[in-house]
C-alpha positions as CSV (number, residue, x, y, z in Angstrom):
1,X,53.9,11.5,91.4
2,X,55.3,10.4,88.1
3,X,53.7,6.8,88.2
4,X,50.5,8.5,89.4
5,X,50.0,10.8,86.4
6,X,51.3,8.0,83.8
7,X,48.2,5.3,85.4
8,X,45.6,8.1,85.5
9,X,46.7,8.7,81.3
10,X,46.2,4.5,80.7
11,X,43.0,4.7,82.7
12,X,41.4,7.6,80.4
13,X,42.8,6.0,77.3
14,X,40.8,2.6,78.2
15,X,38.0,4.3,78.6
16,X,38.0,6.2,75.1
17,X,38.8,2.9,73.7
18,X,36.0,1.5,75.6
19,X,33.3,4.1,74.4
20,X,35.2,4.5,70.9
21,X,34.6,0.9,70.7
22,X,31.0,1.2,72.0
23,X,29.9,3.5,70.1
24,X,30.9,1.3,66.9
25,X,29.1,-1.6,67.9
26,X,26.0,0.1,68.6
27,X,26.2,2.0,64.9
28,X,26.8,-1.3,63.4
29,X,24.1,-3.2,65.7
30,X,21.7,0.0,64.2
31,X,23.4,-0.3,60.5
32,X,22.3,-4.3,60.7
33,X,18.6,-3.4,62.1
34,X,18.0,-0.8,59.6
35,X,19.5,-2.9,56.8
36,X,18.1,-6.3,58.0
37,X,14.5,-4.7,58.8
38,X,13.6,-1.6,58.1
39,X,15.2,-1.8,54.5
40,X,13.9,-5.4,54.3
41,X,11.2,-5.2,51.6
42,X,13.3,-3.1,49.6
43,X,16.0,-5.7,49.6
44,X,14.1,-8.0,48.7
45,X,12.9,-6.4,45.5
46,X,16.3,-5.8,44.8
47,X,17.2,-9.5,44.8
48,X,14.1,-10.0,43.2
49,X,14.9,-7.9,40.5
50,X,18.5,-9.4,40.0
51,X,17.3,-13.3,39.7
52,X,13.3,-12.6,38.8
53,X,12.5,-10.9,35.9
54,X,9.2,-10.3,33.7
55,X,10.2,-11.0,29.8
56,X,7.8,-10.3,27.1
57,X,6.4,-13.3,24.6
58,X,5.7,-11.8,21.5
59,X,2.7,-13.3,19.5
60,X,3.1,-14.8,15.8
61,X,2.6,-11.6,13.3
62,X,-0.4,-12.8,10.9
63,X,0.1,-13.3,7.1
64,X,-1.3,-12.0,4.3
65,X,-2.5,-14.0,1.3
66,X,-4.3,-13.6,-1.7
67,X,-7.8,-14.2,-2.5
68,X,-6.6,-18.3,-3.2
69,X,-5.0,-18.2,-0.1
70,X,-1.1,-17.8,-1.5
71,X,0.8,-16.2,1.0
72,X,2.3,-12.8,-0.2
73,X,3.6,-11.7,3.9
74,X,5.0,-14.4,6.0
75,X,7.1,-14.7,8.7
76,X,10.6,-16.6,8.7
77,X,12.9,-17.8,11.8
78,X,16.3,-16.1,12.0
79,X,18.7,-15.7,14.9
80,X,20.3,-12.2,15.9
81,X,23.8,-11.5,17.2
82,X,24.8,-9.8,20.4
83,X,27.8,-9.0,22.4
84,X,28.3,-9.4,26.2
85,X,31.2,-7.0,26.0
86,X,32.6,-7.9,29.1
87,X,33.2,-11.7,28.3
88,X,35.2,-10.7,24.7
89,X,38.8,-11.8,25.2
90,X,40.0,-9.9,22.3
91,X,37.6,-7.3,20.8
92,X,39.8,-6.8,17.5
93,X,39.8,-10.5,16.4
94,X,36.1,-10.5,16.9
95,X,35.3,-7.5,15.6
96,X,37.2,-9.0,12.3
97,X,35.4,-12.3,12.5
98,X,32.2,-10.5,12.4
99,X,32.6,-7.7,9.7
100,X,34.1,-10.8,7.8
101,X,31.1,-12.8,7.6
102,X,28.2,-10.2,8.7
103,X,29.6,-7.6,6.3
104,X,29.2,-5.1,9.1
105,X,31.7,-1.9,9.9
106,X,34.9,-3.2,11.7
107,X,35.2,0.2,13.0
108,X,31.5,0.3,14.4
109,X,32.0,-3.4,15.7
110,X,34.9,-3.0,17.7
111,X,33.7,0.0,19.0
112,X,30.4,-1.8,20.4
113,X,32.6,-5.0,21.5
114,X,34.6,-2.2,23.8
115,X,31.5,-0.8,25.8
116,X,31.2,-0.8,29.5
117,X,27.8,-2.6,29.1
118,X,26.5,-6.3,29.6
119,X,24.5,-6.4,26.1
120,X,24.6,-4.7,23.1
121,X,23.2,-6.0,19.1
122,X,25.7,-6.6,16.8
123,X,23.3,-7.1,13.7
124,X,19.9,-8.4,13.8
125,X,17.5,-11.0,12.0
126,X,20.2,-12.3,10.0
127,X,19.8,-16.2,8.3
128,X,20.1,-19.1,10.2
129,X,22.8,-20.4,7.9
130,X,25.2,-17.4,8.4
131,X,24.6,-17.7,12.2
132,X,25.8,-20.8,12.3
133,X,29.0,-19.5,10.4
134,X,29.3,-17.3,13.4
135,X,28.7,-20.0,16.3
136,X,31.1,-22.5,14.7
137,X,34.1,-19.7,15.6
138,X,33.0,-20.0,19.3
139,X,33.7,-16.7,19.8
140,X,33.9,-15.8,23.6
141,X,31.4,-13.1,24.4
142,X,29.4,-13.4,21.3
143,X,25.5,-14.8,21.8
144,X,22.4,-15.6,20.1
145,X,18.6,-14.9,19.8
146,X,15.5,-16.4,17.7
147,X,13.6,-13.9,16.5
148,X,11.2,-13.5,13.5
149,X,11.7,-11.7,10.3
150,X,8.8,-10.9,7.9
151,X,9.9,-12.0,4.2
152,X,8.0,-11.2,1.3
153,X,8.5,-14.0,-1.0
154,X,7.2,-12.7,-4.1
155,X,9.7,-9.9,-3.9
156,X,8.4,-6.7,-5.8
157,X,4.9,-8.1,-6.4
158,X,2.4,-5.7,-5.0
159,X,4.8,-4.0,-2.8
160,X,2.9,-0.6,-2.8
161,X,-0.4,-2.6,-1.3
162,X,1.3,-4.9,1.0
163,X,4.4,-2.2,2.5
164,X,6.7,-3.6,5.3
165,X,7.5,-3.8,8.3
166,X,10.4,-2.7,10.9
167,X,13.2,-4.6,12.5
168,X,10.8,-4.4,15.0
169,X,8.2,-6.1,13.1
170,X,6.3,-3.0,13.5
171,X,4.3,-2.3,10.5
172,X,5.5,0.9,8.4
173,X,3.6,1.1,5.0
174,X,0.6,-0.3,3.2
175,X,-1.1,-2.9,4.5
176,X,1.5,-3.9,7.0
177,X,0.8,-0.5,8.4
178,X,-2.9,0.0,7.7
179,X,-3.7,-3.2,9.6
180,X,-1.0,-3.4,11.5
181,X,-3.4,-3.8,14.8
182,X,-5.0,-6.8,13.3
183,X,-1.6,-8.6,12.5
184,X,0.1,-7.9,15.4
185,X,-2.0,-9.7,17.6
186,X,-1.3,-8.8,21.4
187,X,1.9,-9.4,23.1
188,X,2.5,-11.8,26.6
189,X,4.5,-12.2,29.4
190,X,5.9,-14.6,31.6
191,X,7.8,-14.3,35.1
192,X,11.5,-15.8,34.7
193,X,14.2,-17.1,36.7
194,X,17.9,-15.5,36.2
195,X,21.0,-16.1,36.6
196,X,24.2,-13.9,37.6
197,X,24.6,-13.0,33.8
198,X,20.8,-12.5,33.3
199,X,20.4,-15.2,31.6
200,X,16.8,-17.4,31.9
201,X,17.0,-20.4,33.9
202,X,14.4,-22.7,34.8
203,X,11.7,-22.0,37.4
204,X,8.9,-22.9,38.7
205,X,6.4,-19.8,39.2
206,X,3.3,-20.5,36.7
207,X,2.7,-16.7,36.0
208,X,2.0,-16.4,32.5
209,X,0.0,-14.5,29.9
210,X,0.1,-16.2,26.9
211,X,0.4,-13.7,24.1
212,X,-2.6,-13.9,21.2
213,X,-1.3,-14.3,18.0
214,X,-2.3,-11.8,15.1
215,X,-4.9,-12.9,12.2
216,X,-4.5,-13.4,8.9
217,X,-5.7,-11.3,5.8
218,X,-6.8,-12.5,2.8
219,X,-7.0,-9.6,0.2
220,X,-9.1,-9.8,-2.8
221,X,-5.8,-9.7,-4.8
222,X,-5.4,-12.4,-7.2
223,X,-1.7,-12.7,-7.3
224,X,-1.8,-14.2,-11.2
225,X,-3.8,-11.0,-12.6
226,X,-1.3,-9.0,-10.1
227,X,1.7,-10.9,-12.3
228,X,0.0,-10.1,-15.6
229,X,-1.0,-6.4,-14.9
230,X,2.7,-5.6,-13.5
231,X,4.6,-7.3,-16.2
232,X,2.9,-5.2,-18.5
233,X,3.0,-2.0,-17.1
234,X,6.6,-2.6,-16.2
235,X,7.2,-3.2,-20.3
236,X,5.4,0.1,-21.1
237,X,7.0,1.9,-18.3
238,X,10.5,0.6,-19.3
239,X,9.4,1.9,-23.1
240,X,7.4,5.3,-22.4
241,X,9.3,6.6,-19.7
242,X,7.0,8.2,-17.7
243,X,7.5,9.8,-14.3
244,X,5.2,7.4,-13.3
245,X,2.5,4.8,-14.7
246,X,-0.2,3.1,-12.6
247,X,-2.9,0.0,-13.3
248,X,-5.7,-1.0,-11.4
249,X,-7.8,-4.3,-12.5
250,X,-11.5,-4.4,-10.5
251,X,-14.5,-6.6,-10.9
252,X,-17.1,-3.9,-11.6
253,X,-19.8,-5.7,-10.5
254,X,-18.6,-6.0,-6.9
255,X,-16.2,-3.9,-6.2
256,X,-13.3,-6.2,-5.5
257,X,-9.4,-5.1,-6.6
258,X,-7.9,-8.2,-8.7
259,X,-4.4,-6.2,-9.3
260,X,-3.0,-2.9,-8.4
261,X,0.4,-1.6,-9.3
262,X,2.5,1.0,-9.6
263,X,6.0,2.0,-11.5
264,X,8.8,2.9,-10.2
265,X,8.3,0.1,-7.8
266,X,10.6,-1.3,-4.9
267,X,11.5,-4.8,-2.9
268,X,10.0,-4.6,0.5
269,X,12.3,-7.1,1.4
270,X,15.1,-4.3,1.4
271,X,13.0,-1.3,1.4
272,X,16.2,0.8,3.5
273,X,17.8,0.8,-0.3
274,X,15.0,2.4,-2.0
275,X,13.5,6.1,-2.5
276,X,10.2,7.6,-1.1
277,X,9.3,8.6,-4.2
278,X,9.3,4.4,-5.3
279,X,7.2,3.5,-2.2
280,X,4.5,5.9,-3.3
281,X,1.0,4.3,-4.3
282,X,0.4,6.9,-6.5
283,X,-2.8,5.0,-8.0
284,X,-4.3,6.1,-4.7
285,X,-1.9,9.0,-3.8
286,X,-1.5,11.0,-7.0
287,X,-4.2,12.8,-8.7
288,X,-4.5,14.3,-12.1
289,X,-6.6,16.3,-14.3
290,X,-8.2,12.8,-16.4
291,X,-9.0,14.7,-19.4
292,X,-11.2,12.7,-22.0
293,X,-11.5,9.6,-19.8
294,X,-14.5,11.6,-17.6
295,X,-16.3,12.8,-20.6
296,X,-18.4,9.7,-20.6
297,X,-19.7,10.1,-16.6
298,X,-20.9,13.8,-18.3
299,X,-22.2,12.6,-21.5
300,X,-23.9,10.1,-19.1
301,X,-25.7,11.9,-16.3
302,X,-27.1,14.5,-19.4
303,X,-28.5,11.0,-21.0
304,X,-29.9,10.0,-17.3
305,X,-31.8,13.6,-17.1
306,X,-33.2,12.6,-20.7
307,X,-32.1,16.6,-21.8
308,X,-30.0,15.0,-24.9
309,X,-31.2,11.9,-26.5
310,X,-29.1,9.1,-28.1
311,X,-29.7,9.7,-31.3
312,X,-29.5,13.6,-31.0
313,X,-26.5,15.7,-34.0
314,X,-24.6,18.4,-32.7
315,X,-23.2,20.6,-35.1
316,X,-19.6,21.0,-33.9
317,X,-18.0,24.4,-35.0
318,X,-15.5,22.8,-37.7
319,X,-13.5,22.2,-34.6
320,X,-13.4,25.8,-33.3
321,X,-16.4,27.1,-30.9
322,X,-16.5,30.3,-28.6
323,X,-17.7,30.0,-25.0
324,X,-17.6,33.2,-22.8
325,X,-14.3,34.7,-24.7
326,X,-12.3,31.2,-24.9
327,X,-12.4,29.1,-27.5
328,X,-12.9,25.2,-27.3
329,X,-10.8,23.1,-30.2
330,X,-11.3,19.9,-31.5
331,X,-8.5,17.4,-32.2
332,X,-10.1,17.7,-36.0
333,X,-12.8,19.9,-37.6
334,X,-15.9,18.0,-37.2
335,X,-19.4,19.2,-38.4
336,X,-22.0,17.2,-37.2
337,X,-21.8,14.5,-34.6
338,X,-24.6,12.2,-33.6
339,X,-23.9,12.0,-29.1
340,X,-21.9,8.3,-29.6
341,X,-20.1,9.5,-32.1
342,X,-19.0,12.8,-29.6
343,X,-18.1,9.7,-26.8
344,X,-16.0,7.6,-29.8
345,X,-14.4,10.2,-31.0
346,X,-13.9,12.6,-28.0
347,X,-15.4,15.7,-29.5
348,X,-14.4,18.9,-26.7
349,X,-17.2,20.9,-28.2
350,X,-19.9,18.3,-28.4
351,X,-19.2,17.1,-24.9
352,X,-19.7,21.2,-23.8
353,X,-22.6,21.3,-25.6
354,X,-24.6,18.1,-24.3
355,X,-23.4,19.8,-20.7
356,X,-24.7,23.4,-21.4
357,X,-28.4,21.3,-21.8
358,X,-27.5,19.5,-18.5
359,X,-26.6,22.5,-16.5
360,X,-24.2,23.3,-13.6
361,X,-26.4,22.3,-10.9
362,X,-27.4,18.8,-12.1
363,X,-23.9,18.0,-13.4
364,X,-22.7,18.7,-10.3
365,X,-24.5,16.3,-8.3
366,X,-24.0,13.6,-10.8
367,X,-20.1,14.3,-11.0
368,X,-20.7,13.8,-6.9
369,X,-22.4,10.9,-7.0
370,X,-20.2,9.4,-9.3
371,X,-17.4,9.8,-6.4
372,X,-15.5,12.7,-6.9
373,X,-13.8,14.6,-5.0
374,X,-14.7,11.6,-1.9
375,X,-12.1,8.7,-0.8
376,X,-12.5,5.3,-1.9
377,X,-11.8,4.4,1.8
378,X,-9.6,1.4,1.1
379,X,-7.5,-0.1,3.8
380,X,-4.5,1.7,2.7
381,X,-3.3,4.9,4.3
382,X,-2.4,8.3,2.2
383,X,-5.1,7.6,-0.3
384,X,-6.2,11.0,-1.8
385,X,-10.0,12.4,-2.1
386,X,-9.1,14.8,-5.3
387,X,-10.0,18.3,-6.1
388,X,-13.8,18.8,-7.2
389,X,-14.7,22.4,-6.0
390,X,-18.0,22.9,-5.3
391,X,-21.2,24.4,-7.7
392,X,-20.5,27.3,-5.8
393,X,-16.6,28.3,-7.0
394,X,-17.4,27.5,-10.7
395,X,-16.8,29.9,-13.2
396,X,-18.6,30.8,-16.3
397,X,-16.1,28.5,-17.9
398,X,-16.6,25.6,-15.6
399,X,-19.5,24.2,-17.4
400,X,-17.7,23.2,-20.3
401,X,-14.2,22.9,-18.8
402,X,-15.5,20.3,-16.1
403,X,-17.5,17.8,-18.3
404,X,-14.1,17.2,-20.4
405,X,-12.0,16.5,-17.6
406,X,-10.2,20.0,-16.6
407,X,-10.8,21.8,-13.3
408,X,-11.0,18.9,-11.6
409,X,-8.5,16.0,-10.5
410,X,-8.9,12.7,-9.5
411,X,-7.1,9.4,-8.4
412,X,-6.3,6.6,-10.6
413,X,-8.7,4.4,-8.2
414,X,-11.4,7.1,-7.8
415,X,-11.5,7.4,-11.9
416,X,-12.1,3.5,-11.9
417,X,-14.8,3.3,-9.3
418,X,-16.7,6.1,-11.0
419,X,-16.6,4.6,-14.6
420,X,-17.0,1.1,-13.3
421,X,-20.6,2.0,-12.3
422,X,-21.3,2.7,-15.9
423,X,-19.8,-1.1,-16.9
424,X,-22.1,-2.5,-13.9
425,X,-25.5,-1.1,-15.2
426,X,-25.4,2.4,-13.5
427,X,-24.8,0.8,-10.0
428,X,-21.9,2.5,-7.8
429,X,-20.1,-0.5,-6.0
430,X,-17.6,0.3,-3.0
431,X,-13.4,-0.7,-4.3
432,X,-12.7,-3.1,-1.8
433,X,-9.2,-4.9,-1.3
434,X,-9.8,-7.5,1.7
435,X,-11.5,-10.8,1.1
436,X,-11.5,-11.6,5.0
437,X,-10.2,-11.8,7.8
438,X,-9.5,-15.3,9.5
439,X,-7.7,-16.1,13.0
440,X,-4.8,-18.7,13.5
441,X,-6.7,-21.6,13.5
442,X,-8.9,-21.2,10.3
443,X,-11.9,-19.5,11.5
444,X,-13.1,-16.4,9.6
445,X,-13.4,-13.4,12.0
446,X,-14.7,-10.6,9.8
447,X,-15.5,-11.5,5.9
448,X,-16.4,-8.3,3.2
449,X,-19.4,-8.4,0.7
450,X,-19.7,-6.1,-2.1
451,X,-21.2,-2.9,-0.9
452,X,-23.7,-0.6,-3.3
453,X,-23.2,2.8,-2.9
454,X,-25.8,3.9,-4.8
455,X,-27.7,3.6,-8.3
456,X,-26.1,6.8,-10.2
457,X,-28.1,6.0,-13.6
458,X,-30.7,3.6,-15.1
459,X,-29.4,0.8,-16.6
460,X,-30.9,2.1,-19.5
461,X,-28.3,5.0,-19.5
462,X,-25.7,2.8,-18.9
463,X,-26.3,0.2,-21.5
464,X,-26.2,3.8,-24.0
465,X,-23.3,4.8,-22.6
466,X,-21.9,1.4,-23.3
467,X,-23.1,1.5,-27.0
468,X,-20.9,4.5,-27.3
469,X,-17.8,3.3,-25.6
470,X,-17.8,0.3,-27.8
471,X,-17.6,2.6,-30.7
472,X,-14.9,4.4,-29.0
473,X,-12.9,1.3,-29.7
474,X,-13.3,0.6,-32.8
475,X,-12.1,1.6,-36.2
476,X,-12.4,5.3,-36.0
477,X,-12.3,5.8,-32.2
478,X,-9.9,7.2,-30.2
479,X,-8.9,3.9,-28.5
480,X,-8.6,1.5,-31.5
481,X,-5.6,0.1,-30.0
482,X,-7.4,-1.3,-26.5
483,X,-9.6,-3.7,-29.1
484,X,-9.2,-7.6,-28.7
485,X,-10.0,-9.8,-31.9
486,X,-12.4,-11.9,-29.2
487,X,-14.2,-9.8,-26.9
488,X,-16.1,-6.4,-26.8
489,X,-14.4,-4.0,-25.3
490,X,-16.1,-0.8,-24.0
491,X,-13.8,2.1,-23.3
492,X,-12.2,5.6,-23.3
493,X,-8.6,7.0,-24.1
494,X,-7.7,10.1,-21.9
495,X,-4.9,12.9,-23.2
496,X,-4.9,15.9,-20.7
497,X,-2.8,18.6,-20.5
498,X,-0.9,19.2,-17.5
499,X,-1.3,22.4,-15.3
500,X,2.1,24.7,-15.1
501,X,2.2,27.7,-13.1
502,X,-1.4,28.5,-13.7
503,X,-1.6,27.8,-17.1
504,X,-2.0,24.6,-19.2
505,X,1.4,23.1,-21.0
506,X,1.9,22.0,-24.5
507,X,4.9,19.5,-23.7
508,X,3.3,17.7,-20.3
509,X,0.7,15.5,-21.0
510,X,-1.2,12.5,-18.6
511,X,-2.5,9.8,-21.1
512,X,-4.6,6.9,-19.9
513,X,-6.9,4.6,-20.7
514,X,-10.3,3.2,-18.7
515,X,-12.4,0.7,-20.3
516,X,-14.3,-2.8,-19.3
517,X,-14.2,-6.0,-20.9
518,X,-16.6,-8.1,-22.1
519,X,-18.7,-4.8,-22.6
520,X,-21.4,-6.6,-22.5
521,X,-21.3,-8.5,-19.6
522,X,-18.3,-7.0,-18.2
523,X,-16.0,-9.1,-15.6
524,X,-12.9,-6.4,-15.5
525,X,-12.7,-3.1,-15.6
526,X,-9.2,-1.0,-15.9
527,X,-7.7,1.6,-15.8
528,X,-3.6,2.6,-17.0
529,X,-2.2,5.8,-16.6
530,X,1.1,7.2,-17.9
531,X,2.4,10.9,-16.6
532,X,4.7,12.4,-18.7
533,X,5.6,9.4,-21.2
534,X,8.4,10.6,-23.4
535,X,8.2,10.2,-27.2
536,X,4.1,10.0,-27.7
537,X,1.4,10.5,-25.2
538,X,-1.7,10.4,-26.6
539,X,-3.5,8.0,-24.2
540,X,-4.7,5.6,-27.4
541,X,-1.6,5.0,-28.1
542,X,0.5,4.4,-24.6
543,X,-1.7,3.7,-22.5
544,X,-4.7,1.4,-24.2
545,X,-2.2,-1.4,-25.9
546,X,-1.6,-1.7,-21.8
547,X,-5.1,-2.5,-21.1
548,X,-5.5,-4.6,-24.2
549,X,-2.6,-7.4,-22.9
550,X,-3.9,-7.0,-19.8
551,X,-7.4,-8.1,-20.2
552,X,-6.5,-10.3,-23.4
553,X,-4.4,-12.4,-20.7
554,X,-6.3,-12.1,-17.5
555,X,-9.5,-13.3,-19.5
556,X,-7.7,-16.3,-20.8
557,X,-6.2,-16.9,-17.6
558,X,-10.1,-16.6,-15.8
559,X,-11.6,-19.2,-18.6
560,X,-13.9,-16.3,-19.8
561,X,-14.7,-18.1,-23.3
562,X,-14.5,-15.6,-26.0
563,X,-17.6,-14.1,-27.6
564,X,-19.1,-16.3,-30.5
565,X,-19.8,-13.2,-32.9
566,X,-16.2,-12.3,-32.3
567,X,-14.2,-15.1,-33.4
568,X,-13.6,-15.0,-37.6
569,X,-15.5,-17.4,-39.2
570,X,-12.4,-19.2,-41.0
571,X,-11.9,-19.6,-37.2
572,X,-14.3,-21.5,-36.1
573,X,-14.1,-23.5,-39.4
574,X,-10.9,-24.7,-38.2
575,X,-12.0,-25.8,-34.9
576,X,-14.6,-27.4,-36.2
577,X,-12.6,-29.6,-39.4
578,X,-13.8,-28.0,-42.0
């Protein structure tokens, strides 16, 4: 009975191990279908995804160049180093090696050479020459990458126009930013072939989209005047010590922008080590209240509506006049003032007076057609439109406040495109900054003209107004020190009183000077502007003897011969042997 009970037990056991093992096989037979068919595609991705890969080929970024064609923004080779963490045999002698020569945080380092990942940067776009510092330690784990880096090689020169790109190469500021879609260019791609370690090997699948590469700008920046105007306003600014000074050089009779700069400047080939404030374009960012400098667009559109004549006297008060219970001053008691002499010596209460025959209404809209309160719609970003409230908020004080340059602001640019039109016979010409725009290989793909806006005065007007401004520098004007032995300036000084807290201070000033050379037949017109200089303000005195180098050296450096009644007869004896 015993043997009978003990085979019946081995029977039953057999056959649990028998279905025990059945059942097995037939979950692995359906494991190995549903892995070898049903998840087949998915598989299949998966190995495609570990050996194929789709990389990106970025285009070439274009460059920008002056108006001669000198390159200003380029783009330089570099390598950048990365880690493959899990291939660094000993993360704290690496990490040493690297801080040693890449000047990186040890600390930082070693923490990143310790990650539980397959890639991570150790320092990007670096030189080629310190790279190969790093490759000649053959440091296990370590790699390398070309990649581009955009170098500016004029360093600070025009840094608030051109701005700069990212590590990216992304473009961040000015121009870089501005017209960052047409530098760019579009990006590529290509399928690859990888390795275990991701790494591209070669393969034979031709699908590619090549990438386009970006276009190049030319500005209308000529980067000699550009050198000229900033190494003088870097002089005065280093003397004055103002918040801020600005200078813009322009061809009035087209429009184009020769120079534009701005103090405190920056390098935008380490912009991470400077301050917002020093990246600021104030010529086209900041406004202020221009004071004396607009009493000529005024003084002009009066002239235009033929309600004051040329040779017209106004008796001005002995310097003292009263105008709806406030009283306008004079820098000095005049009596009688024919209208140039109001322009040359910047007479308050002349200027109100010639504007009280004008009238709100028609001042208005030549103050609007002159620009104000409108953007010069450059190519660079942030650029400020000013405050010129409309006919409708003046006060009873505005008539005479507005024609001398209070209640009303403008930007260094917007003041220079409005008194240009009086230097280019009355005509209002568009600032422009780019020359054209011209693809990789040469061929121009959008090109800029000079662009009338509109005619704002006669040319009869203008060549008055011009009469007047020339006075303005000359012995007993206000901008005697903008005069240059050999050519005829025409031009304005500009000394106004800052607004605090409602009320206008006696300590802050803005002084500037705006003029155009030969006045006759101008080729440049500028503009300097110093906020808060310490020490003396008075616009004649900082801010013309900027304008005067300026033009005396971009003139000589353009082969503009000097004017024959202007050179001193001993002079020309000289020249001539005698």
């Amino acid at each position: 009975m015993k043997g009978c009970n003990t085979k019946n037990y081995c029977t039953l056991r057999i056959y649990l191990v028998t279905a025990f093992l059945g059942v097995c096989f037939v979950i692995v037979i359906a494991r190995l279908y549903y892995l070898q068919t049903l998840k087949q595609e998915n598989f299949i991705e998966l190995a495609n995804y570990q050996h194929i890969a789709k990389t990106k080929i970025h285009p070439k970024r274009g460059e920008i160049r002056d108006r001669s064609g000198k390159a200003l923004a380029v783009n330089v080779e570099v390598e950048s180093v990365f880690a493959d963490p899990r291939y660094v045999e000993d993360p704290h002698l690496c990490a040493y090696h690297l801080t040693r020569i890449l000047g990186v945080e040890e600390k930082d380092t070693f923490e990143k050479l310790t990650r539980k990942k397959s890639f991570v940067w150790i320092k990007r776009k670096i030189d080629l020459d310190v790279a190969e510092q790093i490759k000649a330690l053959n440091l296990s784990g370590i790699g390398f990458r070309k990649e581009v880096k955009r170098v500016y090689p004029n360093g600070r020169l025009l840094s608030h126009v051109l701005g700069f790109t990212g590590i990216d190469g992304e473009g961040l500021e000015g121009m870089e930013m501005s017209m960052d879609g047409v530098l760019s260019g579009e990006t590529g791609w290509r399928i690859v072939s990888k390795d275990a370690r991701r790494r591209e090997v070669w393969h034979c699948m031709p699908l590619e989209k090549p990438a386009v590469n970006g276009h190049n700008i030319e500005l209308t920046i000529d980067s000699m005047i550009q050198y000229i105007a900033e190494s003088e306003l870097e002089a005065a600014y280093n003397e004055r010590k103002p918040i801020w000074a600005g200078i813009i050089v322009m061809r009035p009779k087209t429009g184009e922008i020769l120079a534009m700069a701005t103090r405190p400047t920056y390098d935008p080939n380490n912009f991470q080590y400077s301050e917002t404030d020093e990246r600021r374009n104030r010529v086209i960012t900041d406004i202020f209240e221009p004071g004396s400098i607009f009493k000529p667009l005024s003084c002009a559109a009066a002239l235009n509506e033929g309600v004051v004549r040329f040779d017209d006297v106004f008796y001005c008060e002995r310097g003292a006049y009263r105008v709806a219970r406030h009283t306008l001053h004079d820098s000095h008691p005049y009596e009688y003032l024919s209208f140039p002499e109001i322009i040359a010596v910047s007479s308050n209460i002349g200027t109100a007076k010639i504007s009280m025959n004008l009238g709100g209404e028609k001042l208005y809209r030549y103050l609007s057609d002159f620009g104000l309160g409108q953007v010069s719609d450059i190519p660079l970003l942030g650029e400020a439109k000013g405050i010129f409230h409309h006919i409708d908020r003046w006060s009873k004080l505005s008539i005479v406040c507005v024609p001398m340059g209070q209640e009303v602001s403008v930007s260094a640019l917007q003041m220079l495109k409005g008194f240009s039109a009086l230097a280019n016979n009355g005509l209002l010409m568009k600032p422009y900054l780019i020359k054209r725009i011209i693809d990789e290989h040469g061929n121009v793909v959008q090109s800029f003209e000079p662009e009338p806006i509109k005619q704002v005065v006669t040319p009869k007007t203008a060549k008055m107004i011009n009469e007047a401004l020339k006075m303005a520098v000359r012995k007993g004007g206000t901008g005697i020190h903008a005069d240059i032995p050999e050519y005829t300036v025409a031009g304005k000084t500009g000394t106004a009183q800052k607004a605090e807290n409602g009320r206008y201070s006696h300590t802050k000033f803005v002084g500037s000077f705006v003029g155009y050379v030969p006045a006759d037949d101008p080729e440049l017109s500028i503009i300097v502007v110093m906020d808060q200089p310490k020490g003396q303000y008075y616009g004649g005195v900082v801010s013309a003897p900027v304008f005067r180098e300026v033009a005396r050296k971009v003139l000589k450096y353009l082969e503009i011969l000097p004017e024959p009644e202007r050179i001193p007869l001993t002079q020309i004896n000289n020249k001539m042997g005698g």
